[in-house]
MIDOSE-1310 file (N, C-alpha, C; in nm, 2 decimals, decimal comma, always signed):
residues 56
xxxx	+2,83/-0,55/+1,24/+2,73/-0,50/+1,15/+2,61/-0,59/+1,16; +2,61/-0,73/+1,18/+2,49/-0,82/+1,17/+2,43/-0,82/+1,34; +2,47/-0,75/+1,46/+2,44/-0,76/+1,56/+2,37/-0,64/+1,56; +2,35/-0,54/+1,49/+2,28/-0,38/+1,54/+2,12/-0,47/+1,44
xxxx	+2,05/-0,37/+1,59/+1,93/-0,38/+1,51/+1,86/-0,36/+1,39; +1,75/-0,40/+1,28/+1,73/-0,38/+1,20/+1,61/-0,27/+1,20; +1,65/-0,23/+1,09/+1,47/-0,09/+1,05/+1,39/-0,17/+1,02; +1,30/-0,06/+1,03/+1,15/-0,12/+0,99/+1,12/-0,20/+0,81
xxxx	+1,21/-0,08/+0,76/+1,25/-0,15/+0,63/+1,27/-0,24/+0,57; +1,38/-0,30/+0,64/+1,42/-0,41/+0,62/+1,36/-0,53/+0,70; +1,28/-0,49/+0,78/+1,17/-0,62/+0,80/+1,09/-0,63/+0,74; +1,04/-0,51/+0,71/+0,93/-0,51/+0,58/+0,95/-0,56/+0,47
xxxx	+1,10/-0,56/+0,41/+1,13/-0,66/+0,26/+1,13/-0,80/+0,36; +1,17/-0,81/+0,45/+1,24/-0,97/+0,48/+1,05/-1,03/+0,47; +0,98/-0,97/+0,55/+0,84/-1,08/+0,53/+0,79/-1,08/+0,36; +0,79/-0,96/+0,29/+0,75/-1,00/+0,16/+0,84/-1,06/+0,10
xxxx	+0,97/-1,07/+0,08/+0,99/-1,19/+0,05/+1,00/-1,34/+0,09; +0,99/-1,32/+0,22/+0,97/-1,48/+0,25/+0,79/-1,54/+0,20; +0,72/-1,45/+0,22/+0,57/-1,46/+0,17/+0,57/-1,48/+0,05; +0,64/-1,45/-0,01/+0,65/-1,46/-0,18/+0,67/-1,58/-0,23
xxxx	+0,76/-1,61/-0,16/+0,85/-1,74/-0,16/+0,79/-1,86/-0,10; +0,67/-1,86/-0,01/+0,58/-1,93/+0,06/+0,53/-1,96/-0,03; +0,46/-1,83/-0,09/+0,32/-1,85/-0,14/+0,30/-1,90/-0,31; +0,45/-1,84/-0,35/+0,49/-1,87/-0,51/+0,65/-1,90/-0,53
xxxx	+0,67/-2,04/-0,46/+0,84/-2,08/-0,50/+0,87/-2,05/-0,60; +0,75/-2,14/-0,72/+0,81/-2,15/-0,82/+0,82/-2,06/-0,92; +0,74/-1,91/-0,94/+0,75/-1,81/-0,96/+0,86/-1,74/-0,90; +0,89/-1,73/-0,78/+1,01/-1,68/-0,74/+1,08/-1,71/-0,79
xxxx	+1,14/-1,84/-0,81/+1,28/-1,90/-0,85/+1,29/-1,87/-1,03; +1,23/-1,88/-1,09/+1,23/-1,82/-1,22/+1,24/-1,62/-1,20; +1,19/-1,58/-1,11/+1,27/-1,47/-1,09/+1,42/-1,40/-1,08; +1,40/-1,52/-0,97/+1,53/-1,49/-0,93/+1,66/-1,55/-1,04
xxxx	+1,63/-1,66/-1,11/+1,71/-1,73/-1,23/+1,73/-1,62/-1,35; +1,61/-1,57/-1,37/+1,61/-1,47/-1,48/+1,68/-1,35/-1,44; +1,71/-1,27/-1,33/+1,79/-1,15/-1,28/+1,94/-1,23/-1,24; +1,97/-1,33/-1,24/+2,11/-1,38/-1,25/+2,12/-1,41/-1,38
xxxx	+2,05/-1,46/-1,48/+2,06/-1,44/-1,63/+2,12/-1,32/-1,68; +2,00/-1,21/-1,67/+2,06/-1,08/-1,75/+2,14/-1,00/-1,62; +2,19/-1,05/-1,50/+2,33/-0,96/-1,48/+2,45/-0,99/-1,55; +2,45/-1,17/-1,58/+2,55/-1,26/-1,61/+2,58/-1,19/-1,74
xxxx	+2,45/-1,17/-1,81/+2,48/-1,13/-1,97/+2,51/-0,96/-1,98; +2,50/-0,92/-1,87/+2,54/-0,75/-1,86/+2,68/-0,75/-1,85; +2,74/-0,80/-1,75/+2,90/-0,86/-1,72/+2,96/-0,89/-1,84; +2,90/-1,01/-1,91/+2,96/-1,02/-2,03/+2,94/-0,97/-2,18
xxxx	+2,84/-0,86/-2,16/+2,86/-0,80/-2,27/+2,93/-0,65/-2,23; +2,96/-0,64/-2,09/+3,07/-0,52/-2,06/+3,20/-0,58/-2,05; +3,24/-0,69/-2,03/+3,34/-0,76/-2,08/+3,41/-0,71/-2,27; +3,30/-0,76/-2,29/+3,33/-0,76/-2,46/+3,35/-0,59/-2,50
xxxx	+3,26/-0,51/-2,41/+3,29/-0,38/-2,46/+3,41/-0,37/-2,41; +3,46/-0,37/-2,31/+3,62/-0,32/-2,26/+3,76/-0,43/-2,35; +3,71/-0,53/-2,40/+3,84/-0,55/-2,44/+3,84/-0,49/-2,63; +3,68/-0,44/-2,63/+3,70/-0,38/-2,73/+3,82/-0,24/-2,71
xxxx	+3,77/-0,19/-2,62/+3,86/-0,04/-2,64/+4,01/-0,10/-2,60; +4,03/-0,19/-2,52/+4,10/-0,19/-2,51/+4,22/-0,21/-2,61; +4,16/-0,31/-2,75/+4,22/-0,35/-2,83/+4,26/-0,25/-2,95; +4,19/-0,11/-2,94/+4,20/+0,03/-3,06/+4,28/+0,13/-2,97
């Protein structure tokens, strides 16, 4: 899978995010912290929903 060539697409995200990331680390990285925040807190409040049903 990592040896077939890539679309246009996916070079097109690969430079804007490395450009992003050149040009605003530190904006990036509070991005990217904040979207691992609220998946973490999605996980765990679907956590809590399921052991809810589970437990009625």
């Amino acid at each position: 899978m990592w040896a077939r060539p890539r679309g246009l697409f996916f070079w097109l995200c690969l430079v804007i995010v490395l450009f992003t990331v050149a040009v605003k680390p530190v904006e990036f990285a509070h991005v990217i912290t904040g979207v691992l925040r609220c998946v973490g807190a999605f996980f765990s409040g679907l956590r809590h929903f399921l052991n809810a049903l589970a437990t009625t």
